[in-house]
C-alpha positions as CSV (number, residue, x, y, z in Angstrom):
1,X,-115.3,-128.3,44.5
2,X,-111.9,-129.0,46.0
3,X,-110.6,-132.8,45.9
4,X,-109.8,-134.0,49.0
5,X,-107.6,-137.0,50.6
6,X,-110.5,-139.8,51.9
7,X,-110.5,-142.8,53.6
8,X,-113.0,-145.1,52.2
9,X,-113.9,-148.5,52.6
10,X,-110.5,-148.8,54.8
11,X,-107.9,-147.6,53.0
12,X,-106.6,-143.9,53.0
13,X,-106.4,-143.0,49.5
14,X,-104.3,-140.6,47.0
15,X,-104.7,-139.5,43.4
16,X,-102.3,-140.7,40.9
17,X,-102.0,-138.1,37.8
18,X,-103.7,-141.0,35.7
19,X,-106.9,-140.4,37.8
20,X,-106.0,-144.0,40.0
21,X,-106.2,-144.2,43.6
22,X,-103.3,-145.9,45.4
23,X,-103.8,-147.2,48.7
24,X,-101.9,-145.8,51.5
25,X,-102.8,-148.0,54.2
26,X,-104.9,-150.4,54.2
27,X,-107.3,-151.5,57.8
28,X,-104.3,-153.8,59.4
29,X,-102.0,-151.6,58.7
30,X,-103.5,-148.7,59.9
31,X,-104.0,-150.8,62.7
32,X,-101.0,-151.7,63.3
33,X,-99.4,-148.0,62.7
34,X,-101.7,-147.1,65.9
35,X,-100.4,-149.4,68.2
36,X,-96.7,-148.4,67.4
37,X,-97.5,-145.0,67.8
38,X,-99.6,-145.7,70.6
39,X,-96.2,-147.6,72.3
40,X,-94.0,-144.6,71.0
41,X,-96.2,-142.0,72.9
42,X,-94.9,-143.2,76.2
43,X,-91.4,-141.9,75.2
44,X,-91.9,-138.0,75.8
45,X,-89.1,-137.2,73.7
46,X,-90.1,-139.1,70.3
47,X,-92.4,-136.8,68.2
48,X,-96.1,-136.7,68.3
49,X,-97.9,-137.4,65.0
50,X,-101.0,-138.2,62.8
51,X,-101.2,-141.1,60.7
52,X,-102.7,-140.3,56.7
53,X,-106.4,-141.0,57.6
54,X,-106.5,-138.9,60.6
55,X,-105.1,-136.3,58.9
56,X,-107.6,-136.8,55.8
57,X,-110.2,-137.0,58.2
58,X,-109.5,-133.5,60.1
59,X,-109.2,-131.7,57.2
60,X,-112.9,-132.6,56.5
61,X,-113.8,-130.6,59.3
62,X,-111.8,-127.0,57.5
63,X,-114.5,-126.3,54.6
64,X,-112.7,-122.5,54.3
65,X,-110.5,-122.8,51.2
66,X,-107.9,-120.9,52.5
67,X,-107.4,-122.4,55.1
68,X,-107.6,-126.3,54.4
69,X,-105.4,-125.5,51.9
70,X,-102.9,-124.0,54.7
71,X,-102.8,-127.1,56.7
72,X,-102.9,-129.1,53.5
73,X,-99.5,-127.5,52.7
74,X,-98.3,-128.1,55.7
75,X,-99.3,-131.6,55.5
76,X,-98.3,-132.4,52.1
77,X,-94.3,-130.8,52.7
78,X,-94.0,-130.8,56.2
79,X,-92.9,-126.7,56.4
80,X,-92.8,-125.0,59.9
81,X,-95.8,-123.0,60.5
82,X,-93.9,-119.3,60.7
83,X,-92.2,-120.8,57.1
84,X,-95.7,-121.5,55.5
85,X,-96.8,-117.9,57.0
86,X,-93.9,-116.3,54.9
87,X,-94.5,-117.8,51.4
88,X,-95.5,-115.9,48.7
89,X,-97.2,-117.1,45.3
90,X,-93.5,-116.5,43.5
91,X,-92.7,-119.6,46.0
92,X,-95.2,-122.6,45.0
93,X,-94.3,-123.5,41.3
94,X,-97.1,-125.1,40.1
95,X,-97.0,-124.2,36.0
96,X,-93.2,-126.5,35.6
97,X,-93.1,-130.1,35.2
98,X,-92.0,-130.7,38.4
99,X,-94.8,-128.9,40.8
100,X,-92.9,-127.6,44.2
101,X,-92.5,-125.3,46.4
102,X,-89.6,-123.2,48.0
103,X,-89.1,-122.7,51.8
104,X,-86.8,-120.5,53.8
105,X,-86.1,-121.9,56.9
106,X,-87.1,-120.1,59.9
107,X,-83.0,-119.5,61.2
108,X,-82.0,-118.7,57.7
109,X,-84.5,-115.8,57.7
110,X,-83.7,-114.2,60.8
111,X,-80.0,-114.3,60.3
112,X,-80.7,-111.3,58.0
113,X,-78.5,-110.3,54.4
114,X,-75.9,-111.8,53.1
115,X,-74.8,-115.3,51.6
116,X,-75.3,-118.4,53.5
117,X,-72.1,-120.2,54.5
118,X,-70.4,-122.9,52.4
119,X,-72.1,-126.1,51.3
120,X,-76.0,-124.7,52.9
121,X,-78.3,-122.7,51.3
122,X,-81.1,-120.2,52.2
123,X,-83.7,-121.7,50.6
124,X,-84.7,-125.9,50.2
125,X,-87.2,-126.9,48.0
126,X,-90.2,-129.9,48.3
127,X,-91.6,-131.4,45.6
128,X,-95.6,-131.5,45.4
129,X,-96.3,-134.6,44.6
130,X,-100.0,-135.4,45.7
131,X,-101.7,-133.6,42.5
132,X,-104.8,-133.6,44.5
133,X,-103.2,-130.6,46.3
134,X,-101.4,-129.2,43.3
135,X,-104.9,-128.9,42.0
136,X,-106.2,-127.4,45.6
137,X,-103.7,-124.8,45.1
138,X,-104.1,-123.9,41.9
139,X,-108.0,-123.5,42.2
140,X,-107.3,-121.2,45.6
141,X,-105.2,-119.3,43.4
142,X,-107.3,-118.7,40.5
143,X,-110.3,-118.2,43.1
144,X,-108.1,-115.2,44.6
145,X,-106.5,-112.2,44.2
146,X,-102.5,-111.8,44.9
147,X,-101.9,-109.0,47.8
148,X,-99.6,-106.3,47.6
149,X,-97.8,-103.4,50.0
150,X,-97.5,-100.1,47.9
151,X,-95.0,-97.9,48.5
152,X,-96.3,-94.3,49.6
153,X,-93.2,-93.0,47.7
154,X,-92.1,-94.9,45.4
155,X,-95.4,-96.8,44.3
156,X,-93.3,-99.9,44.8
157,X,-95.4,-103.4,44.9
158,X,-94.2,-105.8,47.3
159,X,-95.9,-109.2,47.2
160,X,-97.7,-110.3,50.8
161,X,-97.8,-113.5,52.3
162,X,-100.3,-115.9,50.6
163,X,-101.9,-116.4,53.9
164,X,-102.0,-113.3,56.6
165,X,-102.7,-114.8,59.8
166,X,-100.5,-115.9,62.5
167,X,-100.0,-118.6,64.5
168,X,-102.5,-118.2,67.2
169,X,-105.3,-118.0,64.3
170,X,-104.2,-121.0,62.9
171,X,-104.8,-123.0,66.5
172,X,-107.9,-122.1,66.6
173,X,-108.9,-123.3,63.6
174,X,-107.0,-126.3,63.9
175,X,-109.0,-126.5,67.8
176,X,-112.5,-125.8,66.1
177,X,-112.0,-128.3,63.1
178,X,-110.9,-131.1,66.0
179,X,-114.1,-129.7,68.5
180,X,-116.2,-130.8,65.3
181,X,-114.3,-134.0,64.3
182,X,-115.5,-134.8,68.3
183,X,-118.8,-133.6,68.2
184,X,-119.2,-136.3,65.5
185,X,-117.3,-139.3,67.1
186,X,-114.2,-138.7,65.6
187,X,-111.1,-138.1,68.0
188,X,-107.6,-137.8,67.7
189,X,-104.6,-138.9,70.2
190,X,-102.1,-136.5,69.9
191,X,-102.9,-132.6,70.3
192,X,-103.4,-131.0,66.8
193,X,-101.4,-128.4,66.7
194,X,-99.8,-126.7,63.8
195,X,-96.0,-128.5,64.2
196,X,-97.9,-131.9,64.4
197,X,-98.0,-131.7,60.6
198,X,-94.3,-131.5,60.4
199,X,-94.1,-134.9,62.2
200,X,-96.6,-136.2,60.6
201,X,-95.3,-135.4,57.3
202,X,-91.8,-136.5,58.2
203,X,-93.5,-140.1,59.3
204,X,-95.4,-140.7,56.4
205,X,-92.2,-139.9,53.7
206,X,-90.8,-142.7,56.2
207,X,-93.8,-145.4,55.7
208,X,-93.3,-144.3,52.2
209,X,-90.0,-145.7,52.1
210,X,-88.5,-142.2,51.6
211,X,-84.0,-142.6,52.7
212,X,-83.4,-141.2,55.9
213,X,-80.8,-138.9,54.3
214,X,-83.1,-137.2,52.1
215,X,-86.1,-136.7,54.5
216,X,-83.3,-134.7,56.4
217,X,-82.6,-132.8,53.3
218,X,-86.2,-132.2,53.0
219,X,-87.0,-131.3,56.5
220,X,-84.1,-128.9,56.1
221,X,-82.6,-130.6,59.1
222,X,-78.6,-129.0,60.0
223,X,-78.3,-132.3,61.7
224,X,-78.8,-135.6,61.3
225,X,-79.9,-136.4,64.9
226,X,-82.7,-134.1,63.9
227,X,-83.9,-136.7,61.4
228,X,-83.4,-139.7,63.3
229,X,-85.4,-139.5,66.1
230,X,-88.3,-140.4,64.0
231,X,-86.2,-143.2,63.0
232,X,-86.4,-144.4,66.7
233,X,-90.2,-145.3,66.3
234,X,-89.6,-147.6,63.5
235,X,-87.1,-149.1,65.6
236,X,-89.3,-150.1,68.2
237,X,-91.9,-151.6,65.2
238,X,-88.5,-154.0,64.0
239,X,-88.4,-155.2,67.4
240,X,-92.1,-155.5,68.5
241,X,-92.6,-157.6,65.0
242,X,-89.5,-160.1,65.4
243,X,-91.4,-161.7,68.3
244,X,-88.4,-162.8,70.2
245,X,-88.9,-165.1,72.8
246,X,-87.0,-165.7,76.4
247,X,-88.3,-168.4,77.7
248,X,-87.7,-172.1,77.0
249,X,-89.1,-175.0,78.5
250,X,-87.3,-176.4,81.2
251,X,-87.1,-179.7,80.3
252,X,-86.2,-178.8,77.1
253,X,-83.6,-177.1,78.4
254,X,-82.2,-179.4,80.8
255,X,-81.9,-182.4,78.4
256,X,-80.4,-180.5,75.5
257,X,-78.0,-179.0,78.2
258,X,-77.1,-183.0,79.5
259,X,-76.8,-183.9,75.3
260,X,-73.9,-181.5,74.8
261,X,-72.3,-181.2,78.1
262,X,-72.2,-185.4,79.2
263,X,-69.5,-186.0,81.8
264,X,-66.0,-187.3,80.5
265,X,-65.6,-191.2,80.4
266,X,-62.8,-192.7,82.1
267,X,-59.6,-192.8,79.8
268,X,-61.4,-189.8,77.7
269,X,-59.3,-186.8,76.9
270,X,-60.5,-183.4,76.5
């Protein structure tokens, strides 16, 4: 049996490798993370995203191993859909100390041969750090076989993608998961879709107090203005919690306006 994310007795939940559970968010807070992104969906261009129970809770609704574990992983590192098609088992390192995985980005694969310019590289890799997944992965892996492409020729064997579907596939399971999730009173306020993930992974390393610098590296952003729009949300949060006022009472105002501002004496100098 797979272990899976939950959100019990209101908090969203995560292993710990010594078998602990730390919270995520807790009821008020996942309260409160809805009615900022609730404000933030009014602006069409900042991104549209799922908060950690919503996401624990749709990926109740994907019992096929292969693919909960496909929108796990692109939950859990926040990879591009057509760069979670391309991996292969050679990318996700899950036997080293440091479990991760290695994407290509989606630009850096269609430029074709050669060596990336100066100071970028091809590849970018995200640590896996929930071990519930690591453990997902591992038991998909040992559950399955690894595919190959023999060459009529040479009797070559070239790996194939972990996952051989395509994008279209992927929304409809993604649209039949959510069908189910509202057959049974649960519903979502964004579209699921498979690039939600992405937002909703780069949003969480940010409640997670992850530096804007490295969620850019990790999102394997060119730009920094790539990054920072999510920034923008949390911006709106700072201001919504300050709770600054405009209005005074009028009195008020009018007698500590008279206390600094009295009209000169005669034989006063200013």
């Amino acid at each position: 049996m797979m272990h899976r994310a939950g959100y019990r007795g209101g908090l969203a939940t995560t292993g710990t490798p010594t078998g602990q559970e730390t919270p995520l968010l807790d009821t008020r807070d996942y309260q409160h993370a809805l009615a900022l992104r609730k404000m933030a969906l009014v602006y069409d261009e900042l991104p549209r995203y799922l908060l950690a129970p919503e996401v624990a809770a749709l990926l109740h609704y994907l019992p096929d191993w292969p693919q909960h574990a496909l929108i796990n992983l692109l939950w859990n590192t926040g990879a591009r859909i057509n760069e979670a098609l391309s991996l292969k088992r050679r990318d996700i390192r899950l036997t080293v100390e440091m479990p991760h995985i290695i994407l290509r980005t989606a630009k850096q694969r269609r430029s074709g041969p050669g060596r990336p310019a100066k100071g970028k590289s091809a590849n970018r890799l995200i640590p896996l750090t929930d071990p519930h997944f690591v453990d997902e992965l591992r038991r998909l892996f040992a559950s399955t076989k690894e595919q190959f492409e023999i060459d009529a020729q040479t009797g070559e064997r070239t790996p194939l993608p972990i996952w051989q579907t395509t994008d279209r596939t992927v929304r409809n399971w993604l649209t039949k998961a959510e069908r189910q999730a509202n057959s049974e009173g649960i519903h979502f306020s964004v579209p699921v879709t498979p690039h939600v993930f992405r937002h909703s992974y780069a949003m969480h390393m940010l409640y997670q107090g992850t530096p804007l610098k490295v969620l850019q590296g990790l999102m394997g952003h060119e730009k920094g203005e790539s990054t920072e729009v999510y920034t923008r949300v949390f911006a709106l949060d700072i201001i919504a919690n300050r709770q600054v006022q405009f209005t005074l009472p009028t009195q008020d105002a009018i007698n500590m306006i008279r206390s600094t501002h009295r009209p000169l004496a005669l034989g006063d100098h200013e």
